[in-house]
C-alpha positions in Angstrom: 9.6 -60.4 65.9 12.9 -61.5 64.9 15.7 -59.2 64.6 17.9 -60.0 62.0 21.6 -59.0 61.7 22.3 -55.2 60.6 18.7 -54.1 61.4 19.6 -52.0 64.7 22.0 -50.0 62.6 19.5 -48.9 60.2 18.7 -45.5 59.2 15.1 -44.3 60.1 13.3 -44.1 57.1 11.8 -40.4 57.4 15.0 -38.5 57.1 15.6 -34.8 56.4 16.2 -35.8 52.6 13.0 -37.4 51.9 10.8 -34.8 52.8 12.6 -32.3 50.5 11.7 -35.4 47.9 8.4 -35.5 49.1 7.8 -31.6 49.2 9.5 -31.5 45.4 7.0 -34.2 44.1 4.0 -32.6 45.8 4.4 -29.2 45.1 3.3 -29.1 41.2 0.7 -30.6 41.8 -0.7 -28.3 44.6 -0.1 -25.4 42.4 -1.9 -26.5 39.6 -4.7 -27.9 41.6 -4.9 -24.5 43.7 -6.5 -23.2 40.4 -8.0 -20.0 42.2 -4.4 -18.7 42.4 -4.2 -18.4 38.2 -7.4 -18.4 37.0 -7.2 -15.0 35.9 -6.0 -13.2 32.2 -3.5 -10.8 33.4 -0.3 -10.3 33.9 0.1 -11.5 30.1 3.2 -12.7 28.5 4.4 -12.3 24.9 0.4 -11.8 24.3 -0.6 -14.8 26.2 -2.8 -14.8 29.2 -1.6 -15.4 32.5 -3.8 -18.7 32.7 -1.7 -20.5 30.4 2.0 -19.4 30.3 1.5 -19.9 34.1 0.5 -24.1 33.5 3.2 -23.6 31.3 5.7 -22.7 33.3 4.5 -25.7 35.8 6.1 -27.9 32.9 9.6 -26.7 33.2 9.6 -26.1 36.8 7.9 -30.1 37.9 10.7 -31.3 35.4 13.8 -29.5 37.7 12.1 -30.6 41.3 11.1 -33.8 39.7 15.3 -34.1 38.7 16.3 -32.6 42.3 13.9 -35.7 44.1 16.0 -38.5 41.4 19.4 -37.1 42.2 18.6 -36.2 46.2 17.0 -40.0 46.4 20.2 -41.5 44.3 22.4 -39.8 47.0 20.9 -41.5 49.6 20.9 -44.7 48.5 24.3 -44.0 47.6 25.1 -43.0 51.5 23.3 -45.9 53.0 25.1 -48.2 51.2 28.5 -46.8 51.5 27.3 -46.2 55.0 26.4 -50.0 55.8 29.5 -51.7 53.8 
């Protein structure tokens, strides 16, 4: 075990940040794969049944936490290497 130069400094790697990553990646797909919580006609939309406007709605929402994980993880990055310079 050979400790190279900088590596006592480092950063752990489970921070604060990357479980909000991790919770933002995991969370569409535990709500589509909880399918008891939509499977189900009602409330209905604009005509269309709660079953699909609800997937739907999945779509926009994974694309904003999957955004919020890129720009929280490029932060990071950012800070550990302005951090270590």
């Amino acid at each position: 075990m050979s400790d190279s130069p900088g590596t006592s400094d480092r950063l752990p790697v489970v921070t604060p940040t990357r479980v909000i990553v991790g919770l933002c990646l995991v969370l569409p797909f535990v709500a589509m794969l909880w399918v008891g919580s939509y499977a189900r006609l009602t409330p209905e939309f604009i005509g269309i049944p709660f079953f699909y406007w609800y997937q739907m709605l999945w779509v926009f929402i994974s694309s904003a936490l999957t955004y919020t994980a890129y720009v929280l993880v490029r932060r990071e990055e950012r800070a550990r290497k302005g951090g270590s310079a």
